[in-house]
C-alpha positions as CSV (number, residue, x, y, z in Angstrom):
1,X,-41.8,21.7,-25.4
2,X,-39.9,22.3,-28.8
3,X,-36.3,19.9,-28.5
4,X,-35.2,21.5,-31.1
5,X,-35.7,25.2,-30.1
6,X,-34.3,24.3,-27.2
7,X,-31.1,22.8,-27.9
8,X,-30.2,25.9,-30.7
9,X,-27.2,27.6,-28.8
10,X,-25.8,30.8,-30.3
11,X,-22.4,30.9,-31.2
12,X,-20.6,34.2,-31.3
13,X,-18.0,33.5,-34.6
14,X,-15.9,36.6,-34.3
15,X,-14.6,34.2,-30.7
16,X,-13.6,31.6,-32.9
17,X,-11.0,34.0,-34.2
18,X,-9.6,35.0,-30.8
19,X,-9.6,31.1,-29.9
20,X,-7.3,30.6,-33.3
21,X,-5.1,33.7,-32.5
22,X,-4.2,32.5,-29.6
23,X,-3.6,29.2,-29.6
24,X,-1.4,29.8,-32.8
25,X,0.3,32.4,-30.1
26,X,0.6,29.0,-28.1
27,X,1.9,27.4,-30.4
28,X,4.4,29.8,-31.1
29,X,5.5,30.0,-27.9
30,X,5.9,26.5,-27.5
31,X,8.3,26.2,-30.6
32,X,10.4,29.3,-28.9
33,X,11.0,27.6,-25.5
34,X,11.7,24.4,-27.6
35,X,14.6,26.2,-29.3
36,X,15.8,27.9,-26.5
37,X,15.8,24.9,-24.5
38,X,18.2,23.2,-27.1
39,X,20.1,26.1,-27.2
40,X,20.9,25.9,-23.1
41,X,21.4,22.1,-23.8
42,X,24.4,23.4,-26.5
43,X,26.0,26.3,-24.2
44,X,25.8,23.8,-21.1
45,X,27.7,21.3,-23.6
46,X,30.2,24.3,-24.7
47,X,30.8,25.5,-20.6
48,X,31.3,21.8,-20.2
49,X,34.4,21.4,-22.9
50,X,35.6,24.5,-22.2
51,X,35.7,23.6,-18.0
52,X,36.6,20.0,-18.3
53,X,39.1,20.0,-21.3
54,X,40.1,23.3,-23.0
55,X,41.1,25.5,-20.1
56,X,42.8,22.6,-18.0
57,X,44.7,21.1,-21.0
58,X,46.2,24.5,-21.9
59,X,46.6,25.6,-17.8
60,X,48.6,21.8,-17.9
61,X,50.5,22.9,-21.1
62,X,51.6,26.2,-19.8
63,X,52.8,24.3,-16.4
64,X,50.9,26.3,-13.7
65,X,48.0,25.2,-11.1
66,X,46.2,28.3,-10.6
67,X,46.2,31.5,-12.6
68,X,45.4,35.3,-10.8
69,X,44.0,37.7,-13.2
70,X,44.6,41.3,-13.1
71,X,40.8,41.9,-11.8
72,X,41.4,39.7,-8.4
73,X,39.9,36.5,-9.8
74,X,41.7,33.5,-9.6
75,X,41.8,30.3,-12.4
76,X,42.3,26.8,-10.8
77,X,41.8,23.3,-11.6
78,X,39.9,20.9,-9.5
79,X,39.1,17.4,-9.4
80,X,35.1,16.5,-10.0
81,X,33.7,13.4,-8.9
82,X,30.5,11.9,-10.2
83,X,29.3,8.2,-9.5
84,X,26.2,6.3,-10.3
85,X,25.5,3.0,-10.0
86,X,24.1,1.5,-13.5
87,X,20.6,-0.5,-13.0
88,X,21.7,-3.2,-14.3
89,X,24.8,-3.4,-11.8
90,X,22.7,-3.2,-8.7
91,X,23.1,-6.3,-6.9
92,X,26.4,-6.6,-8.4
93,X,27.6,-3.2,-6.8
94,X,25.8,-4.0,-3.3
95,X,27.8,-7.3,-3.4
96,X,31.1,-5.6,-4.1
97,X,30.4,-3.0,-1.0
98,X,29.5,-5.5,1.7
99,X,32.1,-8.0,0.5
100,X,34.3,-4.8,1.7
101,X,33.3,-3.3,4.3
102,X,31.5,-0.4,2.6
103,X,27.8,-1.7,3.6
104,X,27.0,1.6,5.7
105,X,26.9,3.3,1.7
106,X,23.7,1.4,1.2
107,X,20.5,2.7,2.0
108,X,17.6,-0.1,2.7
109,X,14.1,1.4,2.4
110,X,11.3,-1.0,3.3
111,X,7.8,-0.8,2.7
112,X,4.8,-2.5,3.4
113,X,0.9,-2.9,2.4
114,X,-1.6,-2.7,4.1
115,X,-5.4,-2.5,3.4
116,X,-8.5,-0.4,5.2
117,X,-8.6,-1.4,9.4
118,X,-5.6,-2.7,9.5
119,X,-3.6,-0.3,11.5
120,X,-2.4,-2.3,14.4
121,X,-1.1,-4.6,12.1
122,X,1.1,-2.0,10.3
123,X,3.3,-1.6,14.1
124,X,4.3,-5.2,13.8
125,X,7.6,-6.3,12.6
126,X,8.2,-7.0,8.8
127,X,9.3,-10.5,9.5
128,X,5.9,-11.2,11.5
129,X,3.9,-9.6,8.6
130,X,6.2,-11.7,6.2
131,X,5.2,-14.7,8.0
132,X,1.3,-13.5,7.9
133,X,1.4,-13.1,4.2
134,X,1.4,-9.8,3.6
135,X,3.0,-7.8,0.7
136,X,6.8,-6.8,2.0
137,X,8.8,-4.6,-0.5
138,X,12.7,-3.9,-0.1
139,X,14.5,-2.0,-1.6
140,X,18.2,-1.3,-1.3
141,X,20.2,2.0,-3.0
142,X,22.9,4.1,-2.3
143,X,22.7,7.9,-2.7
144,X,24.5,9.3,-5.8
145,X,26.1,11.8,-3.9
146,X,27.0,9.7,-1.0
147,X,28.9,7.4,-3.7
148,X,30.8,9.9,-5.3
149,X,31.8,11.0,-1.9
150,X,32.9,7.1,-1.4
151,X,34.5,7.2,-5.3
152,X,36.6,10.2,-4.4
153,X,38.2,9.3,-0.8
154,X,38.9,5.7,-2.5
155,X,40.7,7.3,-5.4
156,X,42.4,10.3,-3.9
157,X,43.8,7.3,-1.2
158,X,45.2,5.4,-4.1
159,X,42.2,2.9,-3.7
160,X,41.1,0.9,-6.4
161,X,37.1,0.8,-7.0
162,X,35.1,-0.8,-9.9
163,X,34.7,2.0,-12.5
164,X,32.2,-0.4,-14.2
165,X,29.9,-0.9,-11.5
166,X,30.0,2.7,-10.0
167,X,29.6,4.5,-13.7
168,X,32.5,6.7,-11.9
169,X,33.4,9.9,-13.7
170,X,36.3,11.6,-12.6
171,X,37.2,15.3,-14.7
172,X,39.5,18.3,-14.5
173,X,36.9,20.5,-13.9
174,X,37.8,24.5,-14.3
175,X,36.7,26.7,-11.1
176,X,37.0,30.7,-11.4
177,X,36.7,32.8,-8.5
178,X,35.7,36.7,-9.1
179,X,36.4,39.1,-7.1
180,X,32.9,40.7,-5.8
């Protein structure tokens, strides 16, 4: 037996010029979706100014609530409410909810570990598996949209609430309603 014959494999060169075509083609398309991605990223920013600030600070200037246009749309401004609780600000903002009252916000998501055959084991309690030695992990959140729910009914009842622990974000926010 002849290796060398053997391991001789025949390469078809006018391939190799497909393979660069397209993978330039790739390439190409690649750098497109880049730039349109970064152009939705500007546009969202743009809708974003012109929703949160430019519409309702010149509606606010002129002194009216809601605006109807001559189509049957209407122009109003409405509160948004967005909260998120920082990671660094966890245990502090957990505190600041049980301390009052507001524990039922909290979600408390507990998980356990448990190796091959050991089935029967994973129906006990977490303190009994606790006390057995096995791996018990806790973990304690609330949902974002669940806080800015909270964030909202606090603030639109003249509540106070910790800005810096909830990252709370409260804009004008601009919402148009066409006429179908």
């Amino acid at each position: 037996m002849d290796l060398e014959q053997e391991s001789t494999i025949a390469v078809d060169t006018g391939m190799s010029s497909d393979i660069a075509d397209s993978c330039n083609k790739l390439i190409d398309t690649q750098k497109q979706l880049k730039a349109l991605d970064d152009q939705i990223t500007k546009l969202q920013e743009v809708e974003r100014t012109l929703s949160e600030q430019t519409i309702p600070n010149l509606m606010q200037q002129a002194g009216i609530s809601m605006l109807k246009l001559a189509d049957g749309s209407s122009v109003e401004i409405t509160k948004k409410y967005a909260a998120r609780v920082p990671t660094s600000k966890v245990d502090e903002a957990h505190d600041w909810l049980r301390a009052n009252g507001y524990e039922d916000l909290i979600k408390n998501d507990l998980s356990l570990s448990f190796g091959m055959k050991e089935d029967n084991q994973a129906k006990a309690l977490a303190q009994e598996l606790i006390e057995k030695g096995f791996n018990v992990k806790q973990k304690t959140h609330v949902h974002h949209s669940t806080l800015a729910g909270f964030v909202r009914e606090q603030i639109e009842e003249g509540k106070e609430v910790p800005h810096d622990l909830f990252g709370v974000y409260v804009a004008d926010r601009t919402k148009i309603t066409t006429k179908e």
